[in-house]
C-alpha positions, -999 to 999 in steps of 0.1 A, spaced: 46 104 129 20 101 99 36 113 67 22 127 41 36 138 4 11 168 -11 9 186 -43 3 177 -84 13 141 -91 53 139 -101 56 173 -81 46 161 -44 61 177 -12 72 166 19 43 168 51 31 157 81 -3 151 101 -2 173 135 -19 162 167 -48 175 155 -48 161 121 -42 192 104 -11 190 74 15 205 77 46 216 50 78 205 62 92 206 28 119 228 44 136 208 60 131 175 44 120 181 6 101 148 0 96 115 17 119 89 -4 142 61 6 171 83 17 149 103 33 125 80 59 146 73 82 154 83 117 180 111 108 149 129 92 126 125 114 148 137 141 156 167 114 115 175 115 105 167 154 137 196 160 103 221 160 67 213 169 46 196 141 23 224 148 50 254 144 55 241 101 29 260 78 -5 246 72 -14 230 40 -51 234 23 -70 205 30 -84 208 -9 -45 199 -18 -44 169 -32 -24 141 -13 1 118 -32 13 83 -24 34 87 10 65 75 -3 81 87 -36 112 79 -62 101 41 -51 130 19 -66 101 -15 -69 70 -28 -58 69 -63 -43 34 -80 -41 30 -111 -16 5 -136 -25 -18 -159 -6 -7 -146 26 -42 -150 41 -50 -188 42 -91 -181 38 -83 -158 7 -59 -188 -10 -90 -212 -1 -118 -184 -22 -94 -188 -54 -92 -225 -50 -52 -224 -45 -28 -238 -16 -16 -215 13 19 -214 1 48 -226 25 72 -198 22 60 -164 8 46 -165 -30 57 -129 -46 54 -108 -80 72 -74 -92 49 -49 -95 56 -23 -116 62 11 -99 41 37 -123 11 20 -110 16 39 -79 -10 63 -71 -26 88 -43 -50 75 -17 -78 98 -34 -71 99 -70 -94 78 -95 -84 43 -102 -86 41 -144 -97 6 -159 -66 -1 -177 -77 -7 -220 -95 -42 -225 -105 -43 -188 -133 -66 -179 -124 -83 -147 -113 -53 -118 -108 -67 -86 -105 -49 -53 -81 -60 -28 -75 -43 4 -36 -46 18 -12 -35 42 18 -18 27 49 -18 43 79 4 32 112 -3 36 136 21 55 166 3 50 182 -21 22 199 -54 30 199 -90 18 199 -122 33 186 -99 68 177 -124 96 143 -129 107 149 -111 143 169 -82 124 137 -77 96 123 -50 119 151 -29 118 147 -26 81 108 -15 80 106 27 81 65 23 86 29 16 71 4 23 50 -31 12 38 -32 2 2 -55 -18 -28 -40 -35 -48 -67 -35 -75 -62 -66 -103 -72 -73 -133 -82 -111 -133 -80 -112 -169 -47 -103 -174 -35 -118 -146 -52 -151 -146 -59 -158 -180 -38 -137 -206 -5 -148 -189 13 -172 -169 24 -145 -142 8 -121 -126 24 -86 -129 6 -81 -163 -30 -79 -141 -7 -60 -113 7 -30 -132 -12 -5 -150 -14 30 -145 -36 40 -109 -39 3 -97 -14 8 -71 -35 36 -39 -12 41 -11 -13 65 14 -34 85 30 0 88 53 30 65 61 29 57 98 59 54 111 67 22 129 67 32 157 36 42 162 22 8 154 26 -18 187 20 -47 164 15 -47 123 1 -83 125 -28 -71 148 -46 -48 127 -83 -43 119 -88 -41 78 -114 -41 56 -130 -27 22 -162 -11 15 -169 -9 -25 -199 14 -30 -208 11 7 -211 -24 12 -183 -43 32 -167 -67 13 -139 -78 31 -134 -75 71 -104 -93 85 -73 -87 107 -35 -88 99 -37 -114 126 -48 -137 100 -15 -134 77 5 -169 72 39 -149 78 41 -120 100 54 -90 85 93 -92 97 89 -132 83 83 -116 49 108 -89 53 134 -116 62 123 -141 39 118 -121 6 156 -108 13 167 -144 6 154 -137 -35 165 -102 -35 181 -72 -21 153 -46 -3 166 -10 -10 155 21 10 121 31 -4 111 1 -17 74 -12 -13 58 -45 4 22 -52 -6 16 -78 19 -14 -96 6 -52 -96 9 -80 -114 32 -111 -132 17 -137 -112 2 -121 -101 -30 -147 -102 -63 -129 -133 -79 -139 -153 -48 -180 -145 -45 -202 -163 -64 -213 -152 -89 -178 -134 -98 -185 -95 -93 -161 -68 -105 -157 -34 -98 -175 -9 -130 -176 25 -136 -184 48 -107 -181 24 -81 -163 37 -48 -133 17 -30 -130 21 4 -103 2 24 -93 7 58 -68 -2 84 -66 4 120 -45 30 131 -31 34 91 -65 55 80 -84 51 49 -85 58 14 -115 65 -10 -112 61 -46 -136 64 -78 -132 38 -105 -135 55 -141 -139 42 -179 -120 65 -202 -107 40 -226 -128 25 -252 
């Protein structure tokens, strides 16, 4: 199933996409998609009736981030070999994470804001994963069992604060908008294979990155199994799984996103998002 969460921000509803890629409300039966809800029980709950027997939803509604109540954000770095050759660094040997924090979260069409003092705003296209079911210490050929589905997502970055204002990297991770997910969460298993993906970014219409999950150092139940080692996954929580070359740090000269421009990733069979960059800080 593609899931979808609908409605004001901090007020979203529980949907789905139909056959026919209309929305539909299923906030009957399951109120919202969180950790205690994506999981088979409620899907089973919602496929009871035929996706195309729950009310419609407007397509003006605005859609949210696919997941909600997300207890953190975990960002993998360098997980693309090419993309750790563009910033100059080495392909790590086990996977290089930050904590991200969760109130940059934000829906696939909503405008990204430059966070205050902004100079430096990097695109960087991503497939999310989101976890279905906690553990620690989960073995590498159990990892799958604990992944509830996917989702295209950006993690946009300020280079500034990340690279220069700190010594760690959540500062240029973390401020409000900077976190797009979504259109939907795919469920897992509609996807045959996460690391055999199509995904790219088109900022103001020109393709800036173009690569394949494929190219990822770890595949995705590696990172699941491996992060679980540092920390314990809970239902709900969210896997940014890196980025492929392309991003603005790495072209020369340096380009950064500014005001108006248009970010458009995509990812093969996880949809696409579209989102406005805006100034409104001084």
């Amino acid at each position: 199933m593609k899931l979808i969460r609908f409605g004001d921000k901090g007020t979203e509803k529980a949907g789905v996409v139909d056959a026919t890629g209309q929305w539909r409300d299923v906030s009957a039966v399951v109120p919202d998609w969180t950790g205690q809800t994506v999981n088979d029980f409620c899907f089973s709950k919602v496929k009871e009736q035929a996706l195309e027997d729950y009310p419609l939803v407007a397509p003006e509604t605005r859609l949210g981030a696919p997941i909600g109540n997300v207890p953190k954000i975990i960002g993998c770095a360098l997980t693309y070999g090419k993309h750790a050759q563009e910033a100059g660094l080495e392909t790590p040997k086990e996977p290089m994470i930050m904590l991200t924090a969760r109130t940059a979260i934000n829906g696939p069409y909503d405008d990204v804001i430059m966070p205050r003092g902004c100079t430096e705003l990097d695109w960087e296209a991503e497939m999310v994963v989101i976890i279905g079911k906690g553990g620690s210490y989960i073995p590498v050929e159990k990892a799958m069992d604990h992944v509830a589905g996917y989702a295209v997502g950006n993690d946009v970055s300020e280079r500034q604060f990340q690279l220069v204002r700190s010594n760690q990297w959540t500062k240029g991770k973390s401020a409000d908008t900077l976190k797009p997910i979504g259109p939907w969460l795919v469920t897992k298993d509609e996807i045959a294979d996460p690391n055999n993906l199509d995904i790219s970014i088109k900022i103001s219409g020109e393709t800036r990155q173009s690569s394949n999950t494929g190219d990822m150092v770890f595949s995705v139940a590696e990172l699941v199994s491996q992060i679980s080692n540092f920390l314990t996954w809970e239902a709900g929580d969210v896997m940014f799984t890196g980025t492929p070359p392309g991003v603005g740090y790495g072209m020369d000269p340096q380009t950064y996103l500014k005001p108006g421009d248009v970010m458009e990733p995509t990812i093969e069979g996880l949809g696409a998002q579209r989102s406005v960059v805006r100034k409104i800080y001084d």
